[in-house]
KETILO-528057 format. One record per residue: x, y, z of N, C-alpha, C, O in turn; residue in three letters. Coordinates in pm, whole numbers, padded with zeros to 5 digits, always signed. Atoms other than C-alpha are relative to their C-alpha. Layout:
<recs>
XYZXYZXYZXYZala...
</recs>
This chain:
<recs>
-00135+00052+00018-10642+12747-02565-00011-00135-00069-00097-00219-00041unk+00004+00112+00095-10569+12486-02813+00096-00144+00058+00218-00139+00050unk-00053+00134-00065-10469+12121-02650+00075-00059-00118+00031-00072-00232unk-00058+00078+00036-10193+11946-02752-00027-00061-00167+00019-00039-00279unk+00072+00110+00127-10373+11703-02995-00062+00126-00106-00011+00117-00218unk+00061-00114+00099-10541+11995-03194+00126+00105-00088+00125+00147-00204unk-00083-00020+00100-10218+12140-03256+00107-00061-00069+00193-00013-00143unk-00074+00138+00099-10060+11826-03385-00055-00029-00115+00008-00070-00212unk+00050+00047+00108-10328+11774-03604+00049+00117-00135+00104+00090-00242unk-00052-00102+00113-10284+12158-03783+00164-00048-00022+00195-00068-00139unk-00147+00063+00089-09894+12033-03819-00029-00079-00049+00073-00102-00113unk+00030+00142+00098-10015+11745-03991-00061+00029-00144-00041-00025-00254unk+00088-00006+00126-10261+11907-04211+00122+00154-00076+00108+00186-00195unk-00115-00073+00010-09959+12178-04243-00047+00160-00010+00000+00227-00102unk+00041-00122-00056-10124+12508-04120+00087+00032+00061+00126-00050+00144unk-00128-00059-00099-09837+12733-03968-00016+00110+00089+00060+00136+00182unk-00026-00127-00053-09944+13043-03865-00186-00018+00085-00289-00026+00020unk+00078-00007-00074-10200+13029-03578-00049+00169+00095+00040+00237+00147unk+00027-00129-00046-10361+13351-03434+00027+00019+00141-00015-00072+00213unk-00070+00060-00116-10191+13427-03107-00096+00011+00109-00038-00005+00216unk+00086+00013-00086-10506+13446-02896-00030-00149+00046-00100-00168+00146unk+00040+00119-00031-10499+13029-02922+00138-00011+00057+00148-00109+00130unk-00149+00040-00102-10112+13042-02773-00005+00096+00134-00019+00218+00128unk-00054-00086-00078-10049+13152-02445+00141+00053+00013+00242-00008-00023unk-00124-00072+00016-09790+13405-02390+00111-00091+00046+00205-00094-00033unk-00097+00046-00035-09566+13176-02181+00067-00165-00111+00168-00231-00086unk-00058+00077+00092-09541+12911-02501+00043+00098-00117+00142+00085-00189unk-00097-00150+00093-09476+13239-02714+00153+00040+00014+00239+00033-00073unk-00156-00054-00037-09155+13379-02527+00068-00104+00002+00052-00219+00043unk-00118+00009-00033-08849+13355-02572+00088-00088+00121+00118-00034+00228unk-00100+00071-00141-08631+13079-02337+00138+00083+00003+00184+00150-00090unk-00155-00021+00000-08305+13171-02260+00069-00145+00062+00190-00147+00087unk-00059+00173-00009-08224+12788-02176-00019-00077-00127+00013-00196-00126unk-00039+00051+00137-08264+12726-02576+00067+00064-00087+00068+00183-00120unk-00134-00041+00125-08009+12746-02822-00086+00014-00107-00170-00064-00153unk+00027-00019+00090-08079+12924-03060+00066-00007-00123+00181+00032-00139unk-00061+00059+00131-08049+12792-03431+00106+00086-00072+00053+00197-00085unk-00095-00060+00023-07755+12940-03566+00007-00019-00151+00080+00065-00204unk-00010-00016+00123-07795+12849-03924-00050+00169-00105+00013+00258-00161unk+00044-00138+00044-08051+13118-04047-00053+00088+00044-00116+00082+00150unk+00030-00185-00092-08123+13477-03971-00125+00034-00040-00229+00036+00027unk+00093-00095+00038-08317+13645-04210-00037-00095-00104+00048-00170-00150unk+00041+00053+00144-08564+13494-04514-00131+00077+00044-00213+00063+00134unk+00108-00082+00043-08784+13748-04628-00177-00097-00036-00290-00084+00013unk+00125+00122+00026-09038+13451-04780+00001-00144+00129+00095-00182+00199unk-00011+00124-00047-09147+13139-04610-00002-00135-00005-00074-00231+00022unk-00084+00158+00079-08953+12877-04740+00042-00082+00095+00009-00201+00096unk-00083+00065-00141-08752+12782-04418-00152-00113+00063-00155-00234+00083unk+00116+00029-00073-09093+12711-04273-00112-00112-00099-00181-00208-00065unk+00081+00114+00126-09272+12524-04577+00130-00132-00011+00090-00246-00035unk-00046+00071+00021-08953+12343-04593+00014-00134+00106+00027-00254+00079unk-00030+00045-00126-08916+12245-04215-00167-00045-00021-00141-00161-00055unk+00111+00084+00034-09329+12120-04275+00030-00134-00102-00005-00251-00092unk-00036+00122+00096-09216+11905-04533+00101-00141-00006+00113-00243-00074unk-00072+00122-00059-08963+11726-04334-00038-00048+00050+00011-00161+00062unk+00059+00048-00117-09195+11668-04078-00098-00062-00089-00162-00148-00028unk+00100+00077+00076-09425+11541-04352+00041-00144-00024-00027-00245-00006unk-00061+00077+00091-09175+11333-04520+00024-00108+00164+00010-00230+00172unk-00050+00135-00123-09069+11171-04139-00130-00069-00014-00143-00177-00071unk+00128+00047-00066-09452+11144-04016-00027-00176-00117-00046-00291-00076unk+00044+00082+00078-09512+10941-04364+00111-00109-00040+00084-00216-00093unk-00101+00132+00018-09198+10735-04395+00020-00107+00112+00051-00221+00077unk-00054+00072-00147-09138+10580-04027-00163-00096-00011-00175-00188+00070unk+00085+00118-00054-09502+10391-04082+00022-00144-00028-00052-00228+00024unk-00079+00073+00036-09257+10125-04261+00098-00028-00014+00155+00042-00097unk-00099-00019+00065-08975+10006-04277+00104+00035-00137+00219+00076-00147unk-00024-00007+00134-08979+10002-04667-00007+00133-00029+00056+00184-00122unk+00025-00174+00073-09089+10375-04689+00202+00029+00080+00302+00063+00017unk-00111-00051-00067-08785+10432-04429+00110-00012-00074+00207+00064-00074unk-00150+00048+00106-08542+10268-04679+00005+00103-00146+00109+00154-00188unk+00042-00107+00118-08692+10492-04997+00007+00180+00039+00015+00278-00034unk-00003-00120-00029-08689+10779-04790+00119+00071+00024+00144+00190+00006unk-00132-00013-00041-08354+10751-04673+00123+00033-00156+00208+00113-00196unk-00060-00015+00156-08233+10691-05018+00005+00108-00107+00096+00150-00178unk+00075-00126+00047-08419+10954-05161+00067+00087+00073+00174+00112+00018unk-00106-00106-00048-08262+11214-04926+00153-00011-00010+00236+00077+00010unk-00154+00010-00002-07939+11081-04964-00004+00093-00160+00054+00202-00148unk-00047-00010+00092-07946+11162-05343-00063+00198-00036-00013+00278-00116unk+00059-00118-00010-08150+11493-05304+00104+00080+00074+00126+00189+00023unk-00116-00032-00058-07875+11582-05088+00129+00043-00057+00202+00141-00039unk-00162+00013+00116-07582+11543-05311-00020+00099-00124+00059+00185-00164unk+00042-00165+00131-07806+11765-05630+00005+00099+00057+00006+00201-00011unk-00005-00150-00053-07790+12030-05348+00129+00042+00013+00154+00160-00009unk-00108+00008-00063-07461+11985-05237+00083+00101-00153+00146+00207-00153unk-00068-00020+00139-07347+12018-05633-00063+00129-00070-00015+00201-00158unk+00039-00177+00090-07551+12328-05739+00045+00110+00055+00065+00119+00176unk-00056-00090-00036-07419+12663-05763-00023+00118+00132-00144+00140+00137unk+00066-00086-00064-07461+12919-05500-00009+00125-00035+00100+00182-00030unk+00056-00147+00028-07616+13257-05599-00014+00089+00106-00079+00072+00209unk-00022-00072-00141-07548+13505-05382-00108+00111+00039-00120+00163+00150unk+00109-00090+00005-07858+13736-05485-00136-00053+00042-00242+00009+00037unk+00074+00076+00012-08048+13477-05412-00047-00094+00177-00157-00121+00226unk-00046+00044-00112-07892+13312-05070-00039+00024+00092-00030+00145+00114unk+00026-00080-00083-08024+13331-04774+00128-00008+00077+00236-00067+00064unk-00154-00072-00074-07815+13508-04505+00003-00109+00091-00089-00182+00130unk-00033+00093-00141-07644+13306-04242+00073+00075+00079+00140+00159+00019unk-00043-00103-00068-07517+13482-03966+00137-00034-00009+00184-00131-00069unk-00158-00018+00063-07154+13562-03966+00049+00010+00127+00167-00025+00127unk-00115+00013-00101-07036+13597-03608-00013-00093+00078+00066-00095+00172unk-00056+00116-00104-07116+13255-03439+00081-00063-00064+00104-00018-00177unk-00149+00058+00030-06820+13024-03496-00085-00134-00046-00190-00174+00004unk-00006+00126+00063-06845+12721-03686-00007-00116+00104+00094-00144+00169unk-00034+00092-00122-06962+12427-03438-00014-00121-00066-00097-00189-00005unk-00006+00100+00072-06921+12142-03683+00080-00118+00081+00197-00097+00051unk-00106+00114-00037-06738+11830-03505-00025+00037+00162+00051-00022+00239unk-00027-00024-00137-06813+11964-03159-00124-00007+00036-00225+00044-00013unk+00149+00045-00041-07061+11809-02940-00074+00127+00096+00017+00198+00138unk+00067-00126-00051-07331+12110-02748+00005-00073+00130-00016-00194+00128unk+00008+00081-00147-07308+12019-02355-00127+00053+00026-00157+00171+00011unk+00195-00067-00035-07708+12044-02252+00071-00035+00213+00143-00125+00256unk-00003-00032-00106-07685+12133-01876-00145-00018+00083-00258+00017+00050unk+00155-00039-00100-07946+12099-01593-00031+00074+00000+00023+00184+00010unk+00071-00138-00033-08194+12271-01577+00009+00044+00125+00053-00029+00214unk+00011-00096-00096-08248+12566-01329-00094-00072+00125-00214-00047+00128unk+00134+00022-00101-08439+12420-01043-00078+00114+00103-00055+00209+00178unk+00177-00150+00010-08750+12639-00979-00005-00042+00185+00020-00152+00234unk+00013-00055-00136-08803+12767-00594-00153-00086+00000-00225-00052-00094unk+00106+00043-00025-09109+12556-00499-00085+00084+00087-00020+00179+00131unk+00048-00084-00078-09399+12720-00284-00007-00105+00137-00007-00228+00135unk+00053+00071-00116-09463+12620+00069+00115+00049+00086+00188+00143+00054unk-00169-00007-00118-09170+12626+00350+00083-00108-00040+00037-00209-00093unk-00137+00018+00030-08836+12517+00303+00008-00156+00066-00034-00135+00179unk-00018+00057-00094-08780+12164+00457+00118+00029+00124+00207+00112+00105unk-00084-00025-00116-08586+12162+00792+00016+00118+00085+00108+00142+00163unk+00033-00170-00040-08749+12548+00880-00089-00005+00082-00122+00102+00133unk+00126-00006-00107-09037+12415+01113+00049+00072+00103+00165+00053+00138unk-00013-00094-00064-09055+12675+01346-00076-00113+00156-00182-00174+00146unk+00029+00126-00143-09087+12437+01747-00066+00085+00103-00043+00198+00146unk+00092-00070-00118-09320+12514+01989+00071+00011+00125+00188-00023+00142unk-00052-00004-00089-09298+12593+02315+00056-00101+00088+00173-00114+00123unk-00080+00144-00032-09275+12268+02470+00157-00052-00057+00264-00082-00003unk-00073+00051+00090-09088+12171+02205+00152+00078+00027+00251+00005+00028unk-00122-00040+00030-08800+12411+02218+00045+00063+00169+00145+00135+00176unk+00009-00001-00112-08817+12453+02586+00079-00171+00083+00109-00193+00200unk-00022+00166-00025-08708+12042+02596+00147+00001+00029+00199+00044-00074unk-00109-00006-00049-08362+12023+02759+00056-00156-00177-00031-00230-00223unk-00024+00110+00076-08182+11757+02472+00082-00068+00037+00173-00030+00111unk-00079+00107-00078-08037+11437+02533+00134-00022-00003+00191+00037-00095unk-00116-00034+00009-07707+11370+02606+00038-00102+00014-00054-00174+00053unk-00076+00116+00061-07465+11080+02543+00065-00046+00161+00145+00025+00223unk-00051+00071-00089-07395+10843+02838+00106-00105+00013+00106-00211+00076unk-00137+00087+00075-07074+10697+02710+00099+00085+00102+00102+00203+00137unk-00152-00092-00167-06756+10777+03006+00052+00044-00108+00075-00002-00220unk-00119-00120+00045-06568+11056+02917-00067+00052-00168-00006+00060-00274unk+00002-00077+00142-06787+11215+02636-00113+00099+00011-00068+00214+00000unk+00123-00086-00068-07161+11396+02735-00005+00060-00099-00002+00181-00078unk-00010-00060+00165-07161+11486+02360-00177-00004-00030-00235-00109-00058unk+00169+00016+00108-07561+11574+02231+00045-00054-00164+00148-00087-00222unk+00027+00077+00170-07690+11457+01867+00028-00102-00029+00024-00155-00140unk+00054+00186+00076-07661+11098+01933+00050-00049+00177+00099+00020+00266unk+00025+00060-00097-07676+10826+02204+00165-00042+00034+00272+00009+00000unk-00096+00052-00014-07461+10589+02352+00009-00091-00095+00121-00132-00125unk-00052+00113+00118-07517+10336+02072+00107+00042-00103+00189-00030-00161unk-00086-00058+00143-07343+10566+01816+00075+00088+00019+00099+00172-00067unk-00091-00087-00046-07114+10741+02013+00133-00025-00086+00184-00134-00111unk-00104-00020+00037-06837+10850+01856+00178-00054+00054+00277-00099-00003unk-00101+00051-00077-06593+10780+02120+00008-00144+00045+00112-00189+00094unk+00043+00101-00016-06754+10454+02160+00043-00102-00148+00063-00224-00147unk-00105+00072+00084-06602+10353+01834+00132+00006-00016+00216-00077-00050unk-00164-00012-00043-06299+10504+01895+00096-00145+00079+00200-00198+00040unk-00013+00095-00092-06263+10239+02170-00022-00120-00052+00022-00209+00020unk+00023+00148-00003-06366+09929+02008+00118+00011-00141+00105-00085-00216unk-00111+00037+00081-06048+09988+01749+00082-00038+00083+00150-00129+00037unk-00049+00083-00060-05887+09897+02007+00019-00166-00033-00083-00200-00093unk-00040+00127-00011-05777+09538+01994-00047-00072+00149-00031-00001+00247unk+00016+00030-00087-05896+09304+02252+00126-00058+00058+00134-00068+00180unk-00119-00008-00079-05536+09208+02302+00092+00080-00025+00209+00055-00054unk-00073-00120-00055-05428+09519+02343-00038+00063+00118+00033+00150+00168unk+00120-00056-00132-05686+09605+02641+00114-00067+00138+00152-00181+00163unk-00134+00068-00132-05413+09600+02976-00080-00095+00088-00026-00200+00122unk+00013+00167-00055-05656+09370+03167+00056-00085-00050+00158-00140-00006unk-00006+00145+00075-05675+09105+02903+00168-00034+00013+00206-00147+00044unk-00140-00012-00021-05276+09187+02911+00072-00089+00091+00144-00188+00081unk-00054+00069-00132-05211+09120+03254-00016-00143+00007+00075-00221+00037unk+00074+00126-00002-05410+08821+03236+00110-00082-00072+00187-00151-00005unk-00064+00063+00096-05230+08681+02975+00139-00042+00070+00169-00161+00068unk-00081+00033-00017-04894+08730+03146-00029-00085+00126+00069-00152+00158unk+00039+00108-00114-05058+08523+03459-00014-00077-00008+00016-00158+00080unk-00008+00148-00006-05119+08267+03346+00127-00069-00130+00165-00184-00154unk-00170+00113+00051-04792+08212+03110+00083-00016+00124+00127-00130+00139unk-00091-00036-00144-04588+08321+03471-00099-00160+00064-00013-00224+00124unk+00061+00117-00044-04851+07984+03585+00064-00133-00075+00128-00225-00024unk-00045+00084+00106-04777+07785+03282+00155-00063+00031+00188-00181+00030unk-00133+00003-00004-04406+07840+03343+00014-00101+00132+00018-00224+00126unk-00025+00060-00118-04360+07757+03710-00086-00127+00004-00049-00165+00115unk+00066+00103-00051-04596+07438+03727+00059-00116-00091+00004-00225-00108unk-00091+00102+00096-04329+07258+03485+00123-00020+00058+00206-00092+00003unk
</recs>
């Protein structure tokens, strides 16, 4: 199997067609999580493929400067425009497929990927021993609740209770009116 770096170099030196005993099958197939190019179908010769080398030539060798980047840019701009302006021959053309829809102006939404079933056990599936599942579980010592899956620190009802107001609590209440009923009479 051919590493990485070995087949960067054949794209470089612009070798295309590798014998498939150096690819394994699973970089061979087919994704069905890539979009497939929708421009061209069919080209009998391999032009598409000499051409798509030659872009990758033209990047690899322009991006080592900024100055190539500016000539290169320029250069495709005007190479661009002689294509744009020549005729199209229809005997000549390659085919483009005809029933996807025009996605010009419309952005492709890329989606998460599939997340892959890992091996091992599941978290939160440990299977409890005997001890273990034999263990009576604890129970919440907060008045008026004996609720499992948490203590008295984090009792539920235990916050209930502290919305309460401390002067709203009928001791503190009473209190309060005892000593205004004090206040009052000692004047």
């Amino acid at each position: 199997i051919l590493c990485r770096h070995a087949i960067r170099v054949l794209l470089m030196k612009n070798y295309f067609h590798l014998p498939a005993r150096y690819l394994p099958f699973r970089w061979r197939r087919e994704s069905s999580l890539i979009i497939k190019s929708s421009h061209i179908i069919s080209c009998n010769d391999n032009s598409s493929i000499v051409l798509r080398s030659l872009v990758r030539f033209l990047e690899v060798e322009s991006l080592k400067t900024k100055d190539r980047v500016k000539v290169a840019t320029k250069e495709l701009g005007k190479v661009i425009q002689i294509i744009k302006v020549m005729p199209e021959i229809q005997e000549k053309s390659i085919e483009l497929e005809h029933d996807v829809p025009n996605n010009s102006g419309c952005e492709l939404e890329v989606e998460n990927p599939i997340i892959s079933k890992t091996k091992g056990r599941p978290k939160g599936s440990r299977p409890k021993g005997g001890v273990e599942a034999a263990k009576k579980s604890r129970r919440c010592h907060f008045p008026n609740c004996g609720g499992t899956n948490h203590d008295s620190q984090n009792c539920p009802n235990k916050k209930n209770s502290i919305d309460i107001l401390p002067s709203q609590s009928p001791n503190k209440y009473v209190l309060a009116i005892i000593y205004f009923l004090i206040d009052v009479y000692t004047f």
